[in-house]
N, C-alpha and C positions, 0 to 999 in steps of 0.2 A: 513395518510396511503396511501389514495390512490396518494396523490402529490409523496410522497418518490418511490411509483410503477413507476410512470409516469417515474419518472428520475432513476430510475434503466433502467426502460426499452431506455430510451436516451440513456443510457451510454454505457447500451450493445449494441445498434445499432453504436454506435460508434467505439467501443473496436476492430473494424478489418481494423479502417482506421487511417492514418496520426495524423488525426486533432483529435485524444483520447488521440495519444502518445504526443503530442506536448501541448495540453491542461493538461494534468495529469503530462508532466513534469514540466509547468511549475505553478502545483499547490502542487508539491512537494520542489520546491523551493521557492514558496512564502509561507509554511508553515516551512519552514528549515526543512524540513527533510534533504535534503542536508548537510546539516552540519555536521551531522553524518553517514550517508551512500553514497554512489555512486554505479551507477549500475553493474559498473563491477569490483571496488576493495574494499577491506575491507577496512575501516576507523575507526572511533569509534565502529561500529556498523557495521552486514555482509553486500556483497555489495548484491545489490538485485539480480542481477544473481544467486549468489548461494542460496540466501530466493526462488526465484522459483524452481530452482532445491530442494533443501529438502520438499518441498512441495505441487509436482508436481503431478496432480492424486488424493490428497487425499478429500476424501469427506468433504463435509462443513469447507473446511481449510477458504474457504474466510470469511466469518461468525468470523471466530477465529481468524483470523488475523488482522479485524474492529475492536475489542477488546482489541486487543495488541496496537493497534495503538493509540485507545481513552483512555485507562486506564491505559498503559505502561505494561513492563513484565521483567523479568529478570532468567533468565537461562536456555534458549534454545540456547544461543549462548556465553555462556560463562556468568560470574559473573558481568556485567558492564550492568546496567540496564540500559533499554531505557522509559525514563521520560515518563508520560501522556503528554497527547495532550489537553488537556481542547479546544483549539483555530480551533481543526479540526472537524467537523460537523459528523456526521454518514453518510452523503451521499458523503462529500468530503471523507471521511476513505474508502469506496467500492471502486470509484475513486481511488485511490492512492493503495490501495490493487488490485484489477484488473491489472491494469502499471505492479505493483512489481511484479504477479504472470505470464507477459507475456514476461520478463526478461529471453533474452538468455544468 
Protein backbone atom coordinates (compact mmCIF):
# COMPACT_ATOMS: atom_id res chain seq x y z
CA UNK A 1 0.00 0.00 0.00
CA UNK A 2 2.22 2.40 1.07
CA UNK A 3 4.87 1.40 -2.21
CA UNK A 4 1.69 1.69 -4.68
CA UNK A 5 1.16 5.62 -2.69
CA UNK A 6 4.70 6.29 -3.29
CA UNK A 7 4.39 5.65 -7.13
CA UNK A 8 1.14 7.30 -7.49
CA UNK A 9 2.45 10.15 -5.88
CA UNK A 10 5.69 9.78 -8.65
CA UNK A 11 3.41 9.77 -11.35
CA UNK A 12 1.45 12.68 -10.40
CA UNK A 13 4.62 14.63 -10.07
CA UNK A 14 5.30 13.71 -13.33
CA UNK A 15 1.91 13.89 -15.17
CA UNK A 16 2.76 17.85 -16.03
CA UNK A 17 6.05 17.07 -17.69
CA UNK A 18 7.35 15.59 -21.11
CA UNK A 19 8.96 12.63 -19.55
CA UNK A 20 5.07 11.22 -18.24
CA UNK A 21 3.85 11.74 -21.74
CA UNK A 22 6.78 9.98 -23.36
CA UNK A 23 7.24 7.28 -20.67
CA UNK A 24 3.20 6.38 -20.61
CA UNK A 25 3.36 6.42 -24.40
CA UNK A 26 5.64 4.25 -24.57
CA UNK A 27 4.05 1.89 -21.85
CA UNK A 28 1.02 2.00 -23.87
CA UNK A 29 2.77 0.47 -26.63
CA UNK A 30 4.75 -2.04 -24.98
CA UNK A 31 1.41 -3.22 -23.52
CA UNK A 32 -0.39 -3.04 -27.26
CA UNK A 33 -2.70 -0.97 -26.40
CA UNK A 34 -1.77 0.62 -29.60
CA UNK A 35 -3.19 -1.91 -31.45
CA UNK A 36 -6.39 -0.98 -30.80
CA UNK A 37 -6.53 2.72 -30.04
CA UNK A 38 -4.58 5.80 -31.16
CA UNK A 39 -4.80 8.95 -29.70
CA UNK A 40 -6.35 10.88 -32.08
CA UNK A 41 -8.33 8.43 -34.31
CA UNK A 42 -10.74 5.81 -33.93
CA UNK A 43 -9.51 2.28 -34.67
CA UNK A 44 -10.70 -0.79 -33.14
CA UNK A 45 -11.46 0.81 -30.19
CA UNK A 46 -12.08 5.13 -29.45
CA UNK A 47 -9.16 7.03 -29.95
CA UNK A 48 -8.18 8.40 -26.65
CA UNK A 49 -8.81 12.05 -27.34
CA UNK A 50 -12.43 11.49 -27.55
CA UNK A 51 -11.94 8.73 -24.04
CA UNK A 52 -10.82 12.09 -22.38
CA UNK A 53 -13.31 14.29 -23.66
CA UNK A 54 -16.37 11.89 -22.58
CA UNK A 55 -14.83 11.70 -19.44
CA UNK A 56 -13.73 14.96 -18.71
CA UNK A 57 -14.56 16.24 -15.04
CA UNK A 58 -16.09 13.37 -13.86
CA UNK A 59 -15.45 12.32 -10.42
CA UNK A 60 -13.59 9.10 -9.64
CA UNK A 61 -13.62 8.25 -13.61
CA UNK A 62 -9.87 7.48 -13.21
CA UNK A 63 -10.61 4.59 -10.49
CA UNK A 64 -13.15 3.33 -13.26
CA UNK A 65 -11.29 3.44 -16.00
CA UNK A 66 -8.11 1.06 -14.10
CA UNK A 67 -10.95 -1.24 -14.18
CA UNK A 68 -11.82 -1.11 -17.72
CA UNK A 69 -8.46 -1.34 -18.39
CA UNK A 70 -7.54 -4.45 -16.13
CA UNK A 71 -10.77 -6.47 -16.42
CA UNK A 72 -11.89 -5.38 -20.07
CA UNK A 73 -15.62 -3.65 -20.75
CA UNK A 74 -17.84 -3.57 -23.53
CA UNK A 75 -20.55 -1.06 -24.32
CA UNK A 76 -19.56 2.26 -23.59
CA UNK A 77 -18.34 2.59 -26.91
CA UNK A 78 -20.26 0.44 -29.01
CA UNK A 79 -20.57 -3.52 -29.01
CA UNK A 80 -16.80 -4.63 -29.70
CA UNK A 81 -15.32 -5.32 -26.39
CA UNK A 82 -12.07 -4.37 -25.30
CA UNK A 83 -10.25 -7.61 -23.79
CA UNK A 84 -8.71 -7.68 -20.04
CA UNK A 85 -5.32 -6.84 -19.64
CA UNK A 86 -4.23 -9.62 -17.29
CA UNK A 87 -0.24 -8.33 -18.34
CA UNK A 88 -1.02 -4.52 -17.09
CA UNK A 89 -0.35 -4.09 -13.26
CA UNK A 90 -2.75 -1.71 -11.41
CA UNK A 91 -0.09 0.99 -11.11
CA UNK A 92 0.96 0.51 -14.85
CA UNK A 93 -3.31 0.87 -15.60
CA UNK A 94 -3.35 4.71 -13.33
CA UNK A 95 -0.27 5.34 -15.69
CA UNK A 96 -1.78 4.73 -18.94
CA UNK A 97 -5.29 6.01 -17.67
CA UNK A 98 -3.79 9.43 -16.52
CA UNK A 99 -1.88 9.76 -20.57
CA UNK A 100 -5.53 8.69 -21.85
CA UNK A 101 -7.48 11.15 -19.63
CA UNK A 102 -4.74 14.16 -20.55
CA UNK A 103 -5.58 13.50 -24.33
CA UNK A 104 -6.55 16.71 -26.34
Amino acid sequence: MKRSLMLLTAVSALASTGAFAQDASALAKSKNCLACHSVQTKLVGPAYKDVAAKYAGQKGIEDKLVQKVMKGSVGAWGQVPMPANPQVSEAEAHTLVKWVLAQK
